[in-house]
N, C-alpha and C positions, 0 to 999 in steps of 0.2 A: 504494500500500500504506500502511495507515493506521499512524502511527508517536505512542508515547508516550514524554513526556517523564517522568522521575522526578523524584523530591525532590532526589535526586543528582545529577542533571544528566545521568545516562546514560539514551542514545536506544539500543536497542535494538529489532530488527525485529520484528511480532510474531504471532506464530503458537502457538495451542493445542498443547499439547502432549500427546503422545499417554499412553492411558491407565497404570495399575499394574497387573501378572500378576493374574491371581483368585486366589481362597483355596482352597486346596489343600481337597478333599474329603475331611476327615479330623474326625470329632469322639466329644469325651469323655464318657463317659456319665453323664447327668442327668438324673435324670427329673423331670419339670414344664418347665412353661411360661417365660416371660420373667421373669426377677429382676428384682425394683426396684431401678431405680437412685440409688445413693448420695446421702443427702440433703447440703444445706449445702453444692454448690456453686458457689455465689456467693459464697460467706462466705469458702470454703475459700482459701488462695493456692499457687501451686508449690511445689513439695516444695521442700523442703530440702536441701543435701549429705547429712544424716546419715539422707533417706528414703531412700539409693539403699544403707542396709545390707542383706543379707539378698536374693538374688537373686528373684523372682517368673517365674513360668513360663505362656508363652498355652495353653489346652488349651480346645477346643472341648465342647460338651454335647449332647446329642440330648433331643430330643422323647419327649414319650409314645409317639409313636408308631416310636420308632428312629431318626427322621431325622437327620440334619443341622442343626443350631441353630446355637447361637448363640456368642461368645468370651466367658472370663473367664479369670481366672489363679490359679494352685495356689503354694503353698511347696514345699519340698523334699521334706517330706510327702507330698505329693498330695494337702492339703487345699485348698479352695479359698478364698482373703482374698479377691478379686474373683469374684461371682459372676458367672455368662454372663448379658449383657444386650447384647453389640456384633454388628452385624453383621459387623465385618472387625475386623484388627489392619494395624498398616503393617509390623511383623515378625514375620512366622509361623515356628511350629518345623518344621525338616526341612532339606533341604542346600540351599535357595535362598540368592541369595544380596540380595533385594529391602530396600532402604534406604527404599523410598516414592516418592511424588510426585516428580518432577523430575529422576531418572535414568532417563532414557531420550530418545530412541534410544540408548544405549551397549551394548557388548558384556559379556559376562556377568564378563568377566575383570575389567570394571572398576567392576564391581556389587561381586562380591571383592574388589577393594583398599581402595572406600569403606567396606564393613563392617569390614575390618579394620583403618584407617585410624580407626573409629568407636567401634572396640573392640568391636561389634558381635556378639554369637552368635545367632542367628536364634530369634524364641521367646523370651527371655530380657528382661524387664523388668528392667533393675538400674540406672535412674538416675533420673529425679527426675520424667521425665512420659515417658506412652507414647503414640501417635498410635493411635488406634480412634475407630469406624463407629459411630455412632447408629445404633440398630436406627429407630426411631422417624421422624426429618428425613432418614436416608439422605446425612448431611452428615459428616463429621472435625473432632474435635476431640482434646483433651491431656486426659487423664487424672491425677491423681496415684498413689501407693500404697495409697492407699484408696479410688478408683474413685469418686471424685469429681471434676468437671469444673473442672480447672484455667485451661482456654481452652475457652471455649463451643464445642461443633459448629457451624461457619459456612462450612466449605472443600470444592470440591469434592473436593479430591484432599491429604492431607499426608504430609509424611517424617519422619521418624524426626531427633531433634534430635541435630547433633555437636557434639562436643568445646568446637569455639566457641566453640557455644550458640543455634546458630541451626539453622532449620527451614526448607525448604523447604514452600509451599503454593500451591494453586491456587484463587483466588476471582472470580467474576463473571468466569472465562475468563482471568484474568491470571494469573503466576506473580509470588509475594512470598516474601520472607525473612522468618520472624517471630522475635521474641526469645523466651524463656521465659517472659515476663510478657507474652504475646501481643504486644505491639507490633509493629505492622511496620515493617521496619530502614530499607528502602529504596523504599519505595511500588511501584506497580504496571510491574514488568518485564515489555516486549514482547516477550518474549522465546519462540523456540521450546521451547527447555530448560534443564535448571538442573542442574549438578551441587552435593552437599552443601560445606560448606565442609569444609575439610582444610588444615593445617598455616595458619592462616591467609588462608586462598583460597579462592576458587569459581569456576566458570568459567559461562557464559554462552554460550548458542548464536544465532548469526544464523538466522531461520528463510529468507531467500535463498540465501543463499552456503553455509548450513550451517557456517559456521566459528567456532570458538571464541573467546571474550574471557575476560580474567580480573581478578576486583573481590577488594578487601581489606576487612578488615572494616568499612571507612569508608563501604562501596560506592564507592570510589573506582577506574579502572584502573588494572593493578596488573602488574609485569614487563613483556612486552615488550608487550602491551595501554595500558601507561601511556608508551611511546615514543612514539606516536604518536594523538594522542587523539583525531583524526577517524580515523582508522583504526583501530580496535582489535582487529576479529576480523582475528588472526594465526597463531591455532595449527589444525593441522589436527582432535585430541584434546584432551582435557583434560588438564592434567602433573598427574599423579598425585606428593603429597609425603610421604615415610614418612622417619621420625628426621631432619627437617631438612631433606631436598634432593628433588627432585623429577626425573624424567626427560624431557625432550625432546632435540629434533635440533635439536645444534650444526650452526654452519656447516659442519663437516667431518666429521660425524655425530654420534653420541651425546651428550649431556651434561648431567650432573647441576648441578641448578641451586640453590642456594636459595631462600626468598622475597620474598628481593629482587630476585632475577635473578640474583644475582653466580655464577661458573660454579666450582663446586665439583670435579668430575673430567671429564674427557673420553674418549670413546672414539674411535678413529680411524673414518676413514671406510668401514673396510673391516665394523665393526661395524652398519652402515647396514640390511642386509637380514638379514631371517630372524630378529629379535629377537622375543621377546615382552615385552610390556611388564611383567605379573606375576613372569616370572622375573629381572626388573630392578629390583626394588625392594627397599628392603634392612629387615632385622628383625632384630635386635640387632646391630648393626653389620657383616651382611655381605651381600651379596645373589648371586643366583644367574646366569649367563650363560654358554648354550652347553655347557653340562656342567659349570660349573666355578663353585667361589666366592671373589670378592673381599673384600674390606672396604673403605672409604670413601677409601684412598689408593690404589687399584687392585693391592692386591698380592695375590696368588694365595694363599688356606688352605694351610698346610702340610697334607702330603699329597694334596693334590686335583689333583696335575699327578702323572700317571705318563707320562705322554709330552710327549716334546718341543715347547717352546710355539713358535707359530707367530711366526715375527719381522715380519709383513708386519702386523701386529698391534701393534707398536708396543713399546716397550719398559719402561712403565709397566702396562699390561693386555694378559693374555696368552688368547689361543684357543687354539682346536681343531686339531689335521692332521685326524688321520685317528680316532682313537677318542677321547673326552673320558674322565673314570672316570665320570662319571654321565648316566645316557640325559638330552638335551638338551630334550624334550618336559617332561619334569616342569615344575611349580612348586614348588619345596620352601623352607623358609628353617626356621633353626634358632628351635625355642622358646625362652622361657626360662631353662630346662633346660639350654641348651644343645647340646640333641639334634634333627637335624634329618633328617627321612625322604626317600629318595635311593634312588634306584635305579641298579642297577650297569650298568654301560653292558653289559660281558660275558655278566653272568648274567641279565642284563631280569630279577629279580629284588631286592625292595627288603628296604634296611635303615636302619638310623640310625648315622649318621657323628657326632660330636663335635667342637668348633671345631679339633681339630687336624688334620681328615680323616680321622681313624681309626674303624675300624667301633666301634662302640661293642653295635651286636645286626647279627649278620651278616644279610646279603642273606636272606632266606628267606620275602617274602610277594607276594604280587603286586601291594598297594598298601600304601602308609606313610605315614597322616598327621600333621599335627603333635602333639604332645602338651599338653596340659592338663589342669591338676588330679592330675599322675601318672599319666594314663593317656593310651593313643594308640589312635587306632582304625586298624587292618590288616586287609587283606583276604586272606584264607586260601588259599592255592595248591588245596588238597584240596578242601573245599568251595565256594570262590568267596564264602565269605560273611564278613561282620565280624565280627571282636571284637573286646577292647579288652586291651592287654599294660601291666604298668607299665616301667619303664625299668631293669627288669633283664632283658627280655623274655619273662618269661612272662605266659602267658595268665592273667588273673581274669577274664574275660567272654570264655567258648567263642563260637567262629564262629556265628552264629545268625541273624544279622542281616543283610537283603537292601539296605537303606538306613543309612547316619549321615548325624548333623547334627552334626558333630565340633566343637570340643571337648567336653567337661565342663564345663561352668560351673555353678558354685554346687552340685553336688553332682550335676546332672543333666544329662543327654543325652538326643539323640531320636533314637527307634530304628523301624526298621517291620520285618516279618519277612515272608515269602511262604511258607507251609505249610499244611499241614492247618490249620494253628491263627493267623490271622493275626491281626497285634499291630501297634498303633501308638500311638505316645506318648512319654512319658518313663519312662527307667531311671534305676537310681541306680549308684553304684559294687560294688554286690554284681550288676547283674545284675537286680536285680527290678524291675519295673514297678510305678512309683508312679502313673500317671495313662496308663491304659491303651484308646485309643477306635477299637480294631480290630473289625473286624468281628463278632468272636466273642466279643471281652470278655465276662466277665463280672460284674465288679465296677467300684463309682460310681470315678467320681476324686478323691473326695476319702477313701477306706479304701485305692486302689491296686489292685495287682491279683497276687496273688499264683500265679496258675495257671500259672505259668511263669515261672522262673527262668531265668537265663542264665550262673550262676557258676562257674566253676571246678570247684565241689562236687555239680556237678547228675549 
């Protein structure tokens, strides 16, 4: 098996890795042909910090003849600043949860923690360069805020840039990190897959063994990957790290790590089975487990134990008997807000509890998710359908809605409907369709589309 070395010194096995989901069949209406693409970029250089003000939103266009075309992106408005000229986007709107190139094979759960990890809202342009498809070379390149080419189209395959500040790509079959001034970090990795960097870290997959490695920004190995440096695929997953600390299996099960390795809390052995790794990660300093929520020294939310904690459990972090207060399925974590959606273990219906465990909007939807921008999207017991409540729980956007792509950001959401009259695009916080490329639409995306409100007032 043929094996490369990097600039780094790391030999990783190496194997293609497999492709990104397709693009959702969904577009906004346009009529004409391919928009020219933005001149001056060559000249032009990466955005700025002060480009990522003012959110940008992907919304698809259709052909004269109705079809399906081509990506560009809208303001708040629903006017369009980039006009459609991409075949693809690496972050499309809707509830996926796809980061680009380099995550995969992983499960979807951990597609979610990298976007939120990424700060990520699916659709949403809000930082300094976006990854899209030359209609044209059918190749990936970076975009800036004026839809000019930051990093030439040259890759077969890219992701979505984090935090970092690095990108995931796939070129002449190899997988490479680039910097935002395109640079490549670490030359051409053997590698099967690549997850995005997070909290200072990536992980790396053996395409033999299938087993993960993990490099620090130096591309150096990095925790237990840098204990032994002929050995470094150690982990079975990737340790997913959110405010700090990261999750993997201590010697004696559970344990929260930092990035250096150093072990931050433990959970006992008995915590070993039956975990999900989503509802183990923490978001404003508490995370979820088994029904129930800790904070970063394992102590149990006030009020979130109505039954006796189980002692076989250890006396720093406490489980379940026989009922938790919150159904143990969930993923929930508290927004910033401090309000976090939970369902009650009794009534299998949800609400939002507050950092003290008290309901703050009683149990009464069938789904509860986080909130942003003031609003939360829930799904209606009577209808089965979404809308969105603010945090004093009532309704400003009635049940209407078959799909979210939750939160709000930047003024908008993406909503789809299934009725006589179907709708797909973005809303604003009243309810109306600003960029609307349902089947039925009837107005461009960049006037919105007013035939259908969803407010309160309707």
């Amino acid at each position: 098996m043929r094996r490369t070395e990097t600039s780094r010194g790391l030999t990783l096995t190496r194997r293609q890795m497999i492709g990104v989901a397709g693009a959702l069949a969904a577009t906004c209406l346009f009529s004409g042909t391919r928009a020219a693409r933005a001149e001056g970029a060559d000249e032009k250089p990466a955005g700025s910090p002060s480009d990522s003000e003012g959110a940008l939103f992907a919304a698809r266009a259709r052909d004269d003849s109705g079809n399906p075309n081509l990506w560009g992106f809208i303001d708040a408005t629903g006017a369009w600043v980039i006009e459609p000229q991409f075949e693809d986007v690496a972050s499309e709107p809707g509830p996926s949860y796809d980061v680009g190139a380099g995550v995969s094979p992983l499960e979807t759960v951990y597609d979610a923690l990298y976007t939120e990890c990424m700060g990520l809202t699916p659709g949403v342009f809000d930082g300094r360069l976006a990854a899209v498809k030359d209609e044209e070379s059918g190749l990936w390149g970076y975009i800036d805020r004026t839809g000019a080419w930051a990093i030439e189209p040259t890759y077969e395959k890219a992701g979505t840039f984090s935090p970092d500040g690095f990108a995931v790509v796939v070129s002449d079959g190899d997988i490479h990190f680039i910097r935002e001034d395109g640079s490549d970090a670490f030359g051409a990795l053997a590698a099967r897959s690549a997850t995005p960097f997070c909290g200072g870290v990536a992980f790396v997959q053996d395409g033999g063994t299938e087993q993960w490695a993990c490099i620090d920004v130096d591309g150096e190995w990095a925790l237990e990957s840098g204990e032994d440096k002929a050995h470094p695929y150690v982990y079975d997953a990737p340790v997913f790290f959110s405010e700090g600390v990261g999750l993997t299996r201590g010697s004696d099960g559970l344990a929260y790590v930092d990035n250096t390795g150093a072990v931050q809390l433990d959970f006992p052995a008995r915590a070993r089975d039956g975990y999900s790794t989503r509802m183990c990660v923490f978001h404003q300093g508490y995370m979820f487990y088994m029904g129930f929520f800790y904070d970063k020294t394992g102590k149990l939310v006030k009020g979130s134990a109505r039954v006796e904690h189980n002692s076989e459990l250890g006396d720093s972090v406490h489980g379940t008997v026989d009922a938790p207060p919150f159904e143990r399925e969930d993923a929930p974590y508290f927004a910033s807000n401090g309000l976090a959606g939970v369902k009650d273990y009794d009534l299998t219906l949800a609400g939002y509890i507050d950092e003290t465990g008290e309901w703050a909007i009683r149990p009464q939807f069938l789904e509860a998710e986080p909130f942003g921008e003031g609003l939360a999207a829930v799904r209606d017991w009577a209808t089965d359908e979404y809308g969105f409540i603010n945090e004093a729980g009532e309704w400003v956007i009635t049940p209407r809605l078959s799909v979210v792509g939750w939160p709000f950001k930047g003024g908008l959401v993406y909503g789809e409907t299934l009725s006589e009259t179907d709708h797909s695009g973005w809303i604003d916080q009243t309810g109306s369709w600003v960029c609307d490329w349902g089947s039925d639409a009837e107005a461009s995306g960049s006037e919105g589309s007013e035939d259908e409100e969803m407010s309160e007032n309707d």
